[in-house]
C-alpha positions in Angstrom: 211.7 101.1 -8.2 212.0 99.5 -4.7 215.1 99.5 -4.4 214.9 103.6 -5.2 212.5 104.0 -2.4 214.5 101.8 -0.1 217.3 103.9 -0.5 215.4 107.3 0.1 214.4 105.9 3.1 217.6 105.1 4.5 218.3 108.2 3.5 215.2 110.3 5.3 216.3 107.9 8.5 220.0 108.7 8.5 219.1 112.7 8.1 216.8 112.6 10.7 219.0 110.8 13.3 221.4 113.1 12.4 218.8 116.0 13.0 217.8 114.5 16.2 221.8 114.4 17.2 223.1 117.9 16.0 219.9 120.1 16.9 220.5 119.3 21.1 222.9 117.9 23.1 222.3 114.8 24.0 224.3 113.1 27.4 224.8 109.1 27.1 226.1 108.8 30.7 223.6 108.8 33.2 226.0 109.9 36.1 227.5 112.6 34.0 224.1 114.1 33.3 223.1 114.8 36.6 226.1 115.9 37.2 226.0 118.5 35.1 222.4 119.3 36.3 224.1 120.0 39.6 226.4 122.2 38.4 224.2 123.9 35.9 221.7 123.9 38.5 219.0 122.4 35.8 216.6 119.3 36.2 217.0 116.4 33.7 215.2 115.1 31.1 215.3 111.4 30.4 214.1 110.0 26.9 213.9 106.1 27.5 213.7 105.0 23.4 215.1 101.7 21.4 216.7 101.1 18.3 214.3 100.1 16.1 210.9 102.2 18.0 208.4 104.0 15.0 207.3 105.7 18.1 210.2 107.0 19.2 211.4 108.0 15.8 207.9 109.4 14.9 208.6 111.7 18.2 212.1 112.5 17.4 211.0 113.8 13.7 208.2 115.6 15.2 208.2 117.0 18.6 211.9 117.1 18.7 212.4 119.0 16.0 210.2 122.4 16.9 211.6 125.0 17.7 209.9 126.1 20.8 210.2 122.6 22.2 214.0 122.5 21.7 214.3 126.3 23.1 212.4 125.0 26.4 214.3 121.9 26.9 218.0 123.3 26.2 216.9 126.3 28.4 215.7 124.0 31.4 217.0 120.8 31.0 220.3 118.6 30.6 219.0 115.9 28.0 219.8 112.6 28.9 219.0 110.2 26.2 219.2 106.1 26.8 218.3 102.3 24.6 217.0 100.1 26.0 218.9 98.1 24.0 221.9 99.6 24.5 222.5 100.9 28.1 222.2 100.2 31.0 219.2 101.8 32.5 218.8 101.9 35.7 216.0 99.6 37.4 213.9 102.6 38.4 213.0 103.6 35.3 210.3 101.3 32.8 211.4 100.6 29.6 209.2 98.3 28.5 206.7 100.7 26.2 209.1 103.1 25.0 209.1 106.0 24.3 209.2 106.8 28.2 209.7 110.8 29.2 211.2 110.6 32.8 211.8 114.7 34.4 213.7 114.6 37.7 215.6 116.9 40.0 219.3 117.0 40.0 219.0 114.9 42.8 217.8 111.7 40.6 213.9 112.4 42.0 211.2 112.2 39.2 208.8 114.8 39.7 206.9 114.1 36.3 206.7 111.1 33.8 204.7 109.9 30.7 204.5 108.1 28.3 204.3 107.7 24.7 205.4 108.9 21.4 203.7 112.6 21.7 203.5 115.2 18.6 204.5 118.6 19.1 201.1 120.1 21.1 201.2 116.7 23.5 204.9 117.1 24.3 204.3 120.8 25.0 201.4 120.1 27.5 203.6 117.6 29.2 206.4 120.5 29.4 203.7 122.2 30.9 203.3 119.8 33.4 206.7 119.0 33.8 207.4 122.7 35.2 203.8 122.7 37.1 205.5 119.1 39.2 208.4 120.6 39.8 207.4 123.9 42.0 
């Protein structure tokens, strides 16, 4: 019996990374990234997360997944996701207390930040906000 539920959890965490990765387009490479936010003449979200984060994975499976959020974020945004545990953030930015939501201008400036694994009403306000920062 465990080991049955063991393996339908792998399975529920393997489909939702997947989810996470396939449903928006997610830039590794910091420099790239704002780059391309130049070019597309877009800001940049940055989703500070680790490895093994039930908060970060909680927002993933949740906020990340609606519609309207990923509408908003692909329409304004190049998405810029980065570990803590396995890149090379730059100091700037906290990652201790992850999941950290950093919004900046293609020209690396933060305009808003928060913090926290947020459901899909929270992450909307802070969208809200984000665009409210940045005129």
């Amino acid at each position: 019996m465990q080991i049955k539920f063991f393996s339908i959890l792998i399975v529920m965490v393997v489909l939702s990374t997947s989810l996470f990765a396939t449903e928006l387009n997610w830039s590794h490479d910091y420099k790239k990234a704002f780059k391309l936010a130049k070019k597309e003449h877009k800001s940049v979200y940055l989703f500070v997360g680790a490895d093994n984060c039930r908060f970060c994975d909680k927002f993933k499976a949740t906020a990340l997944q609606n519609r309207c959020v990923l509408t908003r974020l692909k329409q304004d945004y190049i998405l810029l996701y980065m570990s803590r545990d396995q890149d090379k953030i730059p100091s700037q930015y906290e990652t201790v207390g992850v999941p950290r939501h950093y919004f900046l201008d293609a020209d690396e400036h933060v305009f808003y930040e928060a913090l926290g694994g947020m459901d899909v009403q929270g992450f909307k306000l802070a969208l809200d906000e984000a665009e409210l920062s940045r005129d």
